[in-house]
KEMAR-881663 format. One record per residue (C-alpha): x, y, z; residue number from 0. Coordinates in steps of 0.05 Angstrom, whole numbers, padded with zeros to 5 digits. Example, Ala and Ser with C-alpha at 12.3 -4.5 7.8 and 13.67 -1.06 7.14 Angstrom:
+--------+--------+--------+-----+
|     c1 |     c2 |     c3 |   k |
+--------+--------+--------+-----+
|  00246 | -00090 |  00156 |   0 |
|  00273 | -00021 |  00143 |   1 |
+--------+--------+--------+-----+
END
This chain:
+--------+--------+--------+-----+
|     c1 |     c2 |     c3 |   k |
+--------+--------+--------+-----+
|  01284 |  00095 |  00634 |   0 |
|  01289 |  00028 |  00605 |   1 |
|  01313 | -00033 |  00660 |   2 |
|  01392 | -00055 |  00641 |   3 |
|  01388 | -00134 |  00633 |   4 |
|  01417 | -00163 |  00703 |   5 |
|  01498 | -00178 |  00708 |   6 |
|  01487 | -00241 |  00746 |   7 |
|  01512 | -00297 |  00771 |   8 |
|  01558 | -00247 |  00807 |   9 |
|  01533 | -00211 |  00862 |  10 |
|  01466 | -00240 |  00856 |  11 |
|  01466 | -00279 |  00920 |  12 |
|  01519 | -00296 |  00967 |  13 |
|  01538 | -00372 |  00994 |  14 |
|  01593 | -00401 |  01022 |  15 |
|  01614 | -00444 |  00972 |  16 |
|  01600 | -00439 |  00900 |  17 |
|  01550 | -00477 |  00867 |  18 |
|  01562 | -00504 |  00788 |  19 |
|  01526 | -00463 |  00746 |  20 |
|  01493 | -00507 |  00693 |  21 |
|  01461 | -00449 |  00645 |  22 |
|  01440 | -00382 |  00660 |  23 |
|  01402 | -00316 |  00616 |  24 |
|  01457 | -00269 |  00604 |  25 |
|  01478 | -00279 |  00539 |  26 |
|  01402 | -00269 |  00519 |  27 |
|  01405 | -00200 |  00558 |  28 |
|  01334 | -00195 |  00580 |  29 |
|  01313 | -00127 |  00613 |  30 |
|  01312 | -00125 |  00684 |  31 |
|  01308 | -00203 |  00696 |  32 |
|  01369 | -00264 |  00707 |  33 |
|  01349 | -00337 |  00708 |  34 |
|  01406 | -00396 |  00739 |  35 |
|  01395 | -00459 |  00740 |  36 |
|  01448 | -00490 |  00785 |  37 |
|  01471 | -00553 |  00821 |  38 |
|  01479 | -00530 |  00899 |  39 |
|  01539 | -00560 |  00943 |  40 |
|  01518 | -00614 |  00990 |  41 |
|  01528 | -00571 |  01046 |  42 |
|  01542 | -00499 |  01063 |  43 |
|  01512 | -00428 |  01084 |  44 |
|  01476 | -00376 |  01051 |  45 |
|  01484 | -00309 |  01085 |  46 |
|  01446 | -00260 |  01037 |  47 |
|  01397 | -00205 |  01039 |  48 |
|  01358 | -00201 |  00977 |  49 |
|  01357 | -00129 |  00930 |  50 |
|  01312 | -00163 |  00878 |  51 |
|  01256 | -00203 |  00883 |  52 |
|  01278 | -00277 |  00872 |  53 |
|  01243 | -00328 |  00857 |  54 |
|  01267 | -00396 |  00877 |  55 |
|  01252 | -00463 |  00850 |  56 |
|  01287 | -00523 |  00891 |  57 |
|  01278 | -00583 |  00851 |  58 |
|  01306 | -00628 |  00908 |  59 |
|  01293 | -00637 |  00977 |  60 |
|  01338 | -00606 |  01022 |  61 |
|  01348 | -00594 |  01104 |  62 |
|  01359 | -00527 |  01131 |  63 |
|  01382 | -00499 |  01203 |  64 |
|  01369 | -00426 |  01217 |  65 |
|  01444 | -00392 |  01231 |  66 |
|  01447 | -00391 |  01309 |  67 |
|  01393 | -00448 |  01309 |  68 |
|  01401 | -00527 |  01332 |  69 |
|  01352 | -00562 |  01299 |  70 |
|  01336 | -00582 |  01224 |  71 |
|  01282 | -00573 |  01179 |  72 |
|  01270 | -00605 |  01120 |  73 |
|  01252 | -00576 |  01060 |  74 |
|  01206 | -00610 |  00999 |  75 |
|  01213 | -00583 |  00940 |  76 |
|  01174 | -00524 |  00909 |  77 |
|  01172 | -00450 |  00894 |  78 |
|  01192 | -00384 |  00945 |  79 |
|  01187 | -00320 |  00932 |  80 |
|  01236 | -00270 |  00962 |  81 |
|  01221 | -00200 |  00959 |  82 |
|  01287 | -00140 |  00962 |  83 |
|  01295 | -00129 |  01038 |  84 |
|  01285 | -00200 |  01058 |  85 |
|  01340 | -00246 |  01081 |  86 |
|  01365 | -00323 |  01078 |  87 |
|  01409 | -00333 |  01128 |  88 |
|  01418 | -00406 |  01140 |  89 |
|  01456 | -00479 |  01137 |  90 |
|  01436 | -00522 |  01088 |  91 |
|  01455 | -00604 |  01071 |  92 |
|  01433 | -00648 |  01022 |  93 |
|  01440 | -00593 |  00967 |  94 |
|  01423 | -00607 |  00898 |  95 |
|  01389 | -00575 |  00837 |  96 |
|  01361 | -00508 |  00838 |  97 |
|  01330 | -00455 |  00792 |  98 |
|  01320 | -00379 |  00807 |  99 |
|  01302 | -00315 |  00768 | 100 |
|  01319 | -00256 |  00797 | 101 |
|  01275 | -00194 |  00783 | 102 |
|  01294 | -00112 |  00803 | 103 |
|  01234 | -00082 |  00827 | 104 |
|  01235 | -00027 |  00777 | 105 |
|  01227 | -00092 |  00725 | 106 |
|  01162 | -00105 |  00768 | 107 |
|  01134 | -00032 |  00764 | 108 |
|  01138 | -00031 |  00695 | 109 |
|  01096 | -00100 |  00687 | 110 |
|  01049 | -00076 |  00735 | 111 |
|  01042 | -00001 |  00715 | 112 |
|  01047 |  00022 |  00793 | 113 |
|  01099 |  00014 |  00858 | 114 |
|  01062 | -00040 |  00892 | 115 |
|  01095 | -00094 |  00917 | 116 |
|  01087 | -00162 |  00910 | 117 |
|  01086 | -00213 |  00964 | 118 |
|  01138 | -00256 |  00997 | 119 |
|  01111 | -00335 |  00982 | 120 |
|  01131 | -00401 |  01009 | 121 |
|  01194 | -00381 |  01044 | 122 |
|  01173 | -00429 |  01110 | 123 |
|  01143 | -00475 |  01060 | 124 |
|  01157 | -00472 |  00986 | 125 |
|  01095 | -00477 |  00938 | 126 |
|  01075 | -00525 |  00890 | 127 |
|  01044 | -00490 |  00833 | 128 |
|  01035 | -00510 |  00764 | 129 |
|  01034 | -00447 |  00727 | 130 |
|  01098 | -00434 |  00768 | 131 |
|  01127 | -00505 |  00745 | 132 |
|  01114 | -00487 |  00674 | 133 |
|  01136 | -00422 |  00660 | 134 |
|  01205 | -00434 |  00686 | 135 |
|  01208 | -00504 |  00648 | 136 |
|  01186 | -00457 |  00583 | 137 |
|  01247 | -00406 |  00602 | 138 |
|  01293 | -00464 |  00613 | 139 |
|  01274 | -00487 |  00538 | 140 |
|  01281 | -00424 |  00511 | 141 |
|  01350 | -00412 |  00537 | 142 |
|  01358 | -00484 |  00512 | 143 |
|  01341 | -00476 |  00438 | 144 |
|  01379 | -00405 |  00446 | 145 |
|  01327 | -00358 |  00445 | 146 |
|  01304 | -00351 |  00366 | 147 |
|  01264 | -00292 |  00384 | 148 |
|  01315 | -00264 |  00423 | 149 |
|  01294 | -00230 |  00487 | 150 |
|  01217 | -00226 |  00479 | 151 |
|  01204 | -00296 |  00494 | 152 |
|  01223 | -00292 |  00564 | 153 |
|  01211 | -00226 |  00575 | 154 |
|  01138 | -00241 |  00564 | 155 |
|  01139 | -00305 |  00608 | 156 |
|  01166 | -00255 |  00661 | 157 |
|  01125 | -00208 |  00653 | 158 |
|  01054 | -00266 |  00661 | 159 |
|  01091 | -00294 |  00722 | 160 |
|  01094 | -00218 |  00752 | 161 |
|  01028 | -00202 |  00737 | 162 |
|  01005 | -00281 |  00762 | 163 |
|  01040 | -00266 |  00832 | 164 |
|  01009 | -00189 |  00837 | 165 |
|  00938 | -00215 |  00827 | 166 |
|  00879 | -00186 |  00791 | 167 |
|  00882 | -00121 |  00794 | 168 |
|  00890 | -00052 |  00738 | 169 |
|  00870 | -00029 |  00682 | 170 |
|  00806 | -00088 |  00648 | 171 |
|  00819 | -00117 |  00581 | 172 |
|  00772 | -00085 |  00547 | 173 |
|  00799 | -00012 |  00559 | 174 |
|  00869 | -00033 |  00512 | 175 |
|  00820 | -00083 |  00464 | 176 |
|  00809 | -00035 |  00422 | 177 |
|  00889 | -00006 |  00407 | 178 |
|  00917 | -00042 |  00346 | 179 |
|  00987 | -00033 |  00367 | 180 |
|  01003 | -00007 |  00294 | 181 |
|  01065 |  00022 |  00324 | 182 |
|  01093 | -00037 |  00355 | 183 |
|  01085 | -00077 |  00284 | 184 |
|  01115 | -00031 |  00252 | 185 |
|  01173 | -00036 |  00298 | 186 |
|  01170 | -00111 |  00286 | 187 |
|  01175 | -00106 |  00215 | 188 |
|  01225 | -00054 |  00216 | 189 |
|  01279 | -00090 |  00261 | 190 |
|  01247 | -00164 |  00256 | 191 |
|  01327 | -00186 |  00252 | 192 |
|  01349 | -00150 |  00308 | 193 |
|  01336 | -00172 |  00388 | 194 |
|  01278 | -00136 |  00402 | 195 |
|  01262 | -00126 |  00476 | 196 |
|  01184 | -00135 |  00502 | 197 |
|  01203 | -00060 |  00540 | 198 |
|  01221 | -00037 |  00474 | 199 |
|  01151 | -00056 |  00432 | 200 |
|  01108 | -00036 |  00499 | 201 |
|  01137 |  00041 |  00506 | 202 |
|  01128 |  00044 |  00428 | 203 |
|  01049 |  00041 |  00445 | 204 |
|  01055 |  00081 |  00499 | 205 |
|  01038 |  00022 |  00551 | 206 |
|  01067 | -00018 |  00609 | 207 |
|  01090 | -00088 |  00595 | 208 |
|  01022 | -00125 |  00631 | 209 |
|  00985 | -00078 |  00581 | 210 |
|  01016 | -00083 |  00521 | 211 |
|  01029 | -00168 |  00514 | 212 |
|  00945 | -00165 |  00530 | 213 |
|  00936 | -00113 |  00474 | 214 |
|  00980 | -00143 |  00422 | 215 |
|  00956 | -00211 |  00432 | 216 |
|  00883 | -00177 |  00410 | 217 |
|  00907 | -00145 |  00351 | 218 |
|  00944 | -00192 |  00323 | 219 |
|  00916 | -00265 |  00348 | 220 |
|  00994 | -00274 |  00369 | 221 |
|  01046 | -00262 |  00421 | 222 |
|  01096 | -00205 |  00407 | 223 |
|  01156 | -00268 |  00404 | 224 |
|  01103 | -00305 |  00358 | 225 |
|  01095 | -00248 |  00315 | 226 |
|  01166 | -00234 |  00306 | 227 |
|  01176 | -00307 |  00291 | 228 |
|  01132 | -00308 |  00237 | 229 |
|  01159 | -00247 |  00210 | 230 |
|  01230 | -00275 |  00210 | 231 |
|  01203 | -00337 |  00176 | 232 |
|  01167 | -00307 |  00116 | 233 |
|  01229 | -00263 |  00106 | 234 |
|  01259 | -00330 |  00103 | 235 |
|  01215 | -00363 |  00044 | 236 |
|  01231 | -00300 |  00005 | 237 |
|  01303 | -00305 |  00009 | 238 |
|  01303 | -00378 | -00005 | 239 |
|  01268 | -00365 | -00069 | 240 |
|  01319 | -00314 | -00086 | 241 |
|  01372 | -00368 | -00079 | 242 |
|  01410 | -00340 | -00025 | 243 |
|  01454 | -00399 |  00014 | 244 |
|  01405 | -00420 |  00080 | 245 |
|  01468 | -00389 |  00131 | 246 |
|  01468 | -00319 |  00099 | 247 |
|  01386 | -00339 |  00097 | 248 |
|  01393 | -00352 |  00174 | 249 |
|  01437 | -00291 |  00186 | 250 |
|  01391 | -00241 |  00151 | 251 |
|  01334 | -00263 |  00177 | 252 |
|  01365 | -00261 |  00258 | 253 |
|  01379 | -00326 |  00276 | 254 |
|  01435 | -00343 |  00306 | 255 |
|  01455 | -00404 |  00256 | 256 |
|  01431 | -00455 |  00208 | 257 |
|  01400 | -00499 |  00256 | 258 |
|  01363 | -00453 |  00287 | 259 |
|  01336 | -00439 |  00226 | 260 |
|  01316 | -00502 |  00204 | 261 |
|  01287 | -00522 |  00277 | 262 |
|  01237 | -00454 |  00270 | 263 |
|  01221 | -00450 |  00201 | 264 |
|  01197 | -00531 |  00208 | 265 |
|  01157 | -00504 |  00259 | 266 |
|  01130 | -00453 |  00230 | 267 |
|  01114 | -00481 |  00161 | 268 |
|  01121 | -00569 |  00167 | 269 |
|  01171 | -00568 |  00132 | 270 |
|  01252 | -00554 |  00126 | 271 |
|  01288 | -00497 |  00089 | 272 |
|  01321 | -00550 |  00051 | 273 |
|  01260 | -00586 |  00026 | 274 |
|  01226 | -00511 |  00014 | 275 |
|  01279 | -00499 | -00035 | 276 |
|  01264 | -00566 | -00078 | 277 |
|  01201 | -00552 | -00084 | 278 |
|  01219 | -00484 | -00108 | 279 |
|  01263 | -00518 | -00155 | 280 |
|  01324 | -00474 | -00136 | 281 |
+--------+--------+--------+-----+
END
């Protein structure tokens, strides 16, 4: 049964005084998955047990006191890893920036293909990782530029950083080389102006999410969110030529506005809608 996308902020994790939510993922609705990026209180308590896995970026240095505990510990910053079961129960001061996705475990099954867990990481000492660093800066820009492929762009950046954290480990490339994920394209060309979902393309093949983003990538040279991209855009060039006005262009073709538009079709081709058109001579 297909993962519901996550109702955060609420409920998500519990402090005693309300940080200020700078942007979060639930508009995009992706499956089983919530990204916040927040500005913490200076001080205060979090008094939570986690029912996801979270992962937690702190972008600032902060000191922490164990409830019940005297002393301070300071805290650089880095990545944690908080797996459902495990708790934060602390003080905190000199609060600042933060970023966290949170993840249900049946989200994590589905990447992986099986129930295994995946390990709790940096919570004494928060990790500095790269790949880490620059998948959530690549969500953060997504959300950003609001999402022109709709869910699948963070969907499959989830779905790398589950299988990055799990390790090596299932089925080898070359047993899901050989698919050409006809299905999935078809589903892409069919509904290219709707918000597709990675969960969506992956059970149309018949595979879990780790397997299918590997599979598609070798069929087609491109990610499923690159694909549909492309699709969108060569729509695009065809209803330019028919003279349609670039908004009901952008509308048809399932971006969200103009802009957007213009920002991925430059992308895409070097050049803007607009100057398309001339050169059309519409």
């Amino acid at each position: 049964m297909p993962n519901a996308p996550l109702p955060g902020p609420q409920g998500l994790y519990t402090v005693s005084v309300l940080p200020r939510f700078l942007f979060g993922s639930q508009r995009v609705g992706w499956q089983g998955a919530y990204f916040a990026d927040i500005e913490g209180a200076p001080e205060g308590v979090v008094d939570h047990g986690h029912e996801r896995y979270c992962v937690q970026r702190g972008m600032h240095r902060e000191d922490r006191r164990a409830l019940g505990r005297r002393s301070w510990l300071a805290f650089p910053c880095g990545f944690s890893v908080w797996r459902p079961g495990d708790e934060q129960r602390f003080h905190w001061r000199h609060g600042g920036r933060s970023q966290f996705l949170f993840i249900a475990p049946a989200q994590v099954e589905d990447v992986l293909g099986d129930a295994r867990p995946l390990a709790g990481l940096g919570q004494e000492a928060p990790l500095r990782s790269r790949l880490l660093q620059l998948t959530f800066d690549a969500l953060q820009a997504d959300l950003a530029q609001g999402s022109p492929a709709g869910p699948l762009v963070g969907e499959s950046l989830i779905a790398a950083l589950v299988a990055h954290l799990a390790g090596p480990h299932g089925p080898s490339a070359g047993r899901v080389a050989t698919r050409k994920c006809a299905r999935a394209i078809e589903l892409v060309q069919a509904r290219f102006a709707e918000p597709l979902t990675l969960q969506e393309l992956a059970q149309a093949e018949g595979l879990g999410l780790r397997q299918f983003s590997r599979a598609f990538r070798q069929a087609t040279g491109r990610s499923p969110y690159q694909y549909l991209l492309q699709r969108r855009v060569e729509h695009a060039m065809v209803l330019i030529g028919e003279g349609l006005p670039l908004a009901e262009v952008a509308a048809q073709c399932g971006f969200c506005d103009q802009s957007q538009l213009t920002r991925i079709f430059q992308g895409q081709t070097g050049t803007t809608p607009g100057r398309y058109r001339e050169r059309l001579g519409r």
